[in-house]
Backbone as numpy.savetxt, mean C-alpha at the origin, in Angstrom:
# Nx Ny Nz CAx CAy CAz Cx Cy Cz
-15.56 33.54 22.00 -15.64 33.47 20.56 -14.42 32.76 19.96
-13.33 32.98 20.62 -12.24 32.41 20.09 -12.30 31.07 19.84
-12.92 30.16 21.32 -12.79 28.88 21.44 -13.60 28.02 20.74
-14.68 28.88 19.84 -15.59 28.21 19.04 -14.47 28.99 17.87
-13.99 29.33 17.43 -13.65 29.03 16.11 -12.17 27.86 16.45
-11.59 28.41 17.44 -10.66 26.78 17.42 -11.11 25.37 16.87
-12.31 25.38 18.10 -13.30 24.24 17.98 -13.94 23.83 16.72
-13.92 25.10 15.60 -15.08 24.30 14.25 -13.76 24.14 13.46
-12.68 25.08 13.72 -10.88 24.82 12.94 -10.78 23.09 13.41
-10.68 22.71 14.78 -10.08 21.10 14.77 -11.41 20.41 14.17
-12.59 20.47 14.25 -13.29 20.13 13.20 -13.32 19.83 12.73
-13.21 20.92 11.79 -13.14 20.35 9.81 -11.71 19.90 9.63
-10.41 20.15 10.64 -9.45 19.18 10.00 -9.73 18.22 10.95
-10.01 17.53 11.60 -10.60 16.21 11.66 -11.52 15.49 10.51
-12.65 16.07 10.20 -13.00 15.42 9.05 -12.39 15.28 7.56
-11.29 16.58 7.44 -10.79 16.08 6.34 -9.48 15.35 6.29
-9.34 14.85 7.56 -8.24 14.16 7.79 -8.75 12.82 7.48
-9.78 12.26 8.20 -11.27 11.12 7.75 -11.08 11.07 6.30
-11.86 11.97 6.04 -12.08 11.74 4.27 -11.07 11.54 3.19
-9.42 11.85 4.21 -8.75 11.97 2.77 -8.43 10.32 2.55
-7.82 10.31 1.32 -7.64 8.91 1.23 -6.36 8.62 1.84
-5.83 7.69 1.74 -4.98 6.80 2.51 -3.88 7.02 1.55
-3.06 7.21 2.07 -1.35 7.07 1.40 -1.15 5.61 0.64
-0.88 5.85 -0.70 -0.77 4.75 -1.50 0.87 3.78 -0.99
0.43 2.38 -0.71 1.56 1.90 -0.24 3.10 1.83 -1.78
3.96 1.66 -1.45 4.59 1.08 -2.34 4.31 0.15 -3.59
3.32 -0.98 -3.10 2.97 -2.27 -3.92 1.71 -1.17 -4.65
1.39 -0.55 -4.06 0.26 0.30 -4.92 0.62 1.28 -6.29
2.37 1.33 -5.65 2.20 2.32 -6.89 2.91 1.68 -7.59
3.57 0.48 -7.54 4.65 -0.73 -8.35 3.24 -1.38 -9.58
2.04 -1.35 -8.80 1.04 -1.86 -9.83 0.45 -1.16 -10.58
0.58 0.50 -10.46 -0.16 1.22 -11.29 0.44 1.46 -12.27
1.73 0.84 -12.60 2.37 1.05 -13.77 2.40 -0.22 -14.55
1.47 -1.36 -13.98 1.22 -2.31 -15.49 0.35 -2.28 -16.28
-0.70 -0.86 -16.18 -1.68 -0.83 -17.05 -2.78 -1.70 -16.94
-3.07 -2.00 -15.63 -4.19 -3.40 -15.67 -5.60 -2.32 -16.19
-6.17 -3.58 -16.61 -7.70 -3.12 -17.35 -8.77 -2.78 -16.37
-9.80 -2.33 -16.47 -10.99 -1.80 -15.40 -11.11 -2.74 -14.62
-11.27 -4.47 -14.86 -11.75 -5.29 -14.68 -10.44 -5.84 -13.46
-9.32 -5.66 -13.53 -8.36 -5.90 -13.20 -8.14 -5.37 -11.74
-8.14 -4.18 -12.55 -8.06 -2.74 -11.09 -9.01 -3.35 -10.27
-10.39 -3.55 -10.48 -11.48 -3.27 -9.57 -11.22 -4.62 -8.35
-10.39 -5.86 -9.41 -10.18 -6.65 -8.28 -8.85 -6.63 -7.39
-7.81 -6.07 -7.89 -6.93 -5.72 -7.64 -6.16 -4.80 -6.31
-7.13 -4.03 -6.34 -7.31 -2.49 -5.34 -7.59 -2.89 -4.35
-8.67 -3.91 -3.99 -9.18 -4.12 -2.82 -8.19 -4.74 -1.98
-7.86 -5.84 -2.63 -6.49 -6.80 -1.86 -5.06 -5.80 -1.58
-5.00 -4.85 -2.14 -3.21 -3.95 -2.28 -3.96 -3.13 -0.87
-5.46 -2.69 -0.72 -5.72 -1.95 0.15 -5.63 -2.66 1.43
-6.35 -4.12 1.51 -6.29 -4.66 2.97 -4.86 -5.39 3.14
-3.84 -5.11 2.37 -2.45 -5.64 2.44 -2.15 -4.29 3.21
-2.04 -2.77 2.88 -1.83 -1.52 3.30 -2.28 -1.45 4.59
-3.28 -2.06 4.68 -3.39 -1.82 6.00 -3.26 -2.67 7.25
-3.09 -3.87 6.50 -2.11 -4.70 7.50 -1.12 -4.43 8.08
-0.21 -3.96 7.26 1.28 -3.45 7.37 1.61 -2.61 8.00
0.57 -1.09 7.81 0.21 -0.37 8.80 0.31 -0.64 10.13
-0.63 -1.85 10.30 -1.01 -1.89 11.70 0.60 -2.50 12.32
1.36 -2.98 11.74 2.80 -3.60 11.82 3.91 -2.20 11.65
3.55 -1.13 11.45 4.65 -0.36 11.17 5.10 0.16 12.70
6.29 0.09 12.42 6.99 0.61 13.44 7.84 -0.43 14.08
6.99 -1.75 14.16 7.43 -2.86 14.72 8.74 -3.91 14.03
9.76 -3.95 14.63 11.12 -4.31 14.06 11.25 -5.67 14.55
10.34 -6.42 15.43 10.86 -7.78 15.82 10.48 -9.11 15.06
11.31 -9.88 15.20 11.60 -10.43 14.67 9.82 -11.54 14.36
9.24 -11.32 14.67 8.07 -11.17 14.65 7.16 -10.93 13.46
6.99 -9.90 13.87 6.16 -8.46 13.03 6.77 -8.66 11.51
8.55 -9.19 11.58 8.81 -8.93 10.22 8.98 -10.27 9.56
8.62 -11.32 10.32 8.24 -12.37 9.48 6.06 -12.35 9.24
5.61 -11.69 9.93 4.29 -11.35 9.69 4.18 -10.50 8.37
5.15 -9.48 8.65 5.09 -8.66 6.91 5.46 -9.48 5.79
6.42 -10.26 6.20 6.79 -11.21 4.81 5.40 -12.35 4.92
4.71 -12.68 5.95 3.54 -13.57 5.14 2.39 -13.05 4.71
2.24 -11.70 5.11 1.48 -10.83 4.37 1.40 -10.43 2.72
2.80 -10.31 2.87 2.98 -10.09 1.12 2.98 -11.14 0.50
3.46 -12.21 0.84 3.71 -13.62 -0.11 1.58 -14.15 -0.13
1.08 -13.43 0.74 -0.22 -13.75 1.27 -0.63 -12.93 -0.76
-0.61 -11.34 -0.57 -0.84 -10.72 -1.01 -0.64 -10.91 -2.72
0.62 -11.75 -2.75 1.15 -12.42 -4.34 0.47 -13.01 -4.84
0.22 -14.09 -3.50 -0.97 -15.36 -4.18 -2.21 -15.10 -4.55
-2.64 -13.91 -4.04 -4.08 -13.61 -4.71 -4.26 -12.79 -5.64
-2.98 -11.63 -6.03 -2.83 -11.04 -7.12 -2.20 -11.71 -8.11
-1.62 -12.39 -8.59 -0.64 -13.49 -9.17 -1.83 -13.90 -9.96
-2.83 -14.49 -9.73 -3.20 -14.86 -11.24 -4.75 -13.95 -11.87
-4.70 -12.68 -11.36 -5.18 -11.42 -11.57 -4.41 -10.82 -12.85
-3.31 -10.98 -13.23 -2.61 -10.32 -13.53 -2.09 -11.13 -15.09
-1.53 -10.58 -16.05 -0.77 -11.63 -17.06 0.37 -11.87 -16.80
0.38 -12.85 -17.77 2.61 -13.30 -17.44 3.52 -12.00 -17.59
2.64 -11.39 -18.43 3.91 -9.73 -18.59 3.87 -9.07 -17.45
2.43 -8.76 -17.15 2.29 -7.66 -15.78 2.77 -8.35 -14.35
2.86 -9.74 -14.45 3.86 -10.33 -13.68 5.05 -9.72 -13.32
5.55 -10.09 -14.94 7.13 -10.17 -14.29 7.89 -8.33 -14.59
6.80 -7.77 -15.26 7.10 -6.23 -14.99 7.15 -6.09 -12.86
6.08 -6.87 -12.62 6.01 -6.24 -11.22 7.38 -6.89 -10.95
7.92 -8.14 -10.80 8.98 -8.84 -9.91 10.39 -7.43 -10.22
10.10 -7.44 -11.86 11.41 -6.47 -12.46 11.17 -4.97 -11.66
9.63 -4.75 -11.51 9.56 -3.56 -10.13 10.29 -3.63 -9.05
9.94 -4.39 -8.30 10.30 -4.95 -6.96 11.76 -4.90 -7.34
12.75 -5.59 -8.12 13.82 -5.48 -8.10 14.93 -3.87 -8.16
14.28 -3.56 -9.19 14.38 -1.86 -8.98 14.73 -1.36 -7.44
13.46 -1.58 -6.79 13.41 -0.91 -5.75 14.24 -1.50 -4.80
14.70 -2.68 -4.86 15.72 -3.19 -3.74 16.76 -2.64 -4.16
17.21 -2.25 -5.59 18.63 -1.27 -5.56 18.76 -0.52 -5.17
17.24 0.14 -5.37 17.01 1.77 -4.85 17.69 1.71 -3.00
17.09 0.97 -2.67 17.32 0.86 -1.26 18.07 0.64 -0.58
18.98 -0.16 -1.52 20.45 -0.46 -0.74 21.60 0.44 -1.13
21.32 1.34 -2.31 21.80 2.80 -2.88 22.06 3.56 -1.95
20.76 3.52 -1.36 20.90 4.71 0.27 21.34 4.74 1.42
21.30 2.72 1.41 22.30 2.40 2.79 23.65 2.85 2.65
């Protein structure tokens, strides 16, 4: 009896491990603060998602490689959000991005 309730326990956290959503990357949450419109989001989301999971598949990886692959990923990722976006929600994002490189070198 035991080993069937183990068994329906890894289970259901297997499936709700499946179902949950995906950890919002960085660039995901740098864009949810320009207020884009329905129309915006809907095109928006898809590209920040298959950028997330590019990167993913690159995490961990430090060579010299992998981290010029992440940088053509994102510059990949600019060019197709870049004119999604207005000149403000632009340069709010770049003034994002800048933020966060202080943030980061704060901690080094």
């Amino acid at each position: 009896m035991q080993v069937w309730r183990f068994l329906l326990l890894a289970l259901a956290l297997s499936w709700a491990l499946i179902a949950a959503p995906q950890a919002r990357s960085q660039m995901q949450r740098m864009v949810d603060q320009l207020d884009l419109s329905a129309d915006q989001k809907a095109k928006v989301d898809p590209i920040l998602d298959e950028e997330a999971k590019q990167l993913r598949a690159l995490r961990g990886d430090t060579s010299p490689d992998a981290v010029k692959q992440k940088a053509e990923i994102r510059k990949a990722t600019d060019a197709k959000i870049k004119p999604l976006l207005t000149g403000e929600q632009w340069t709010r994002l770049e003034q994002l991005r800048e933020e966060r490189k202080k943030q980061v070198k704060k901690k080094q």
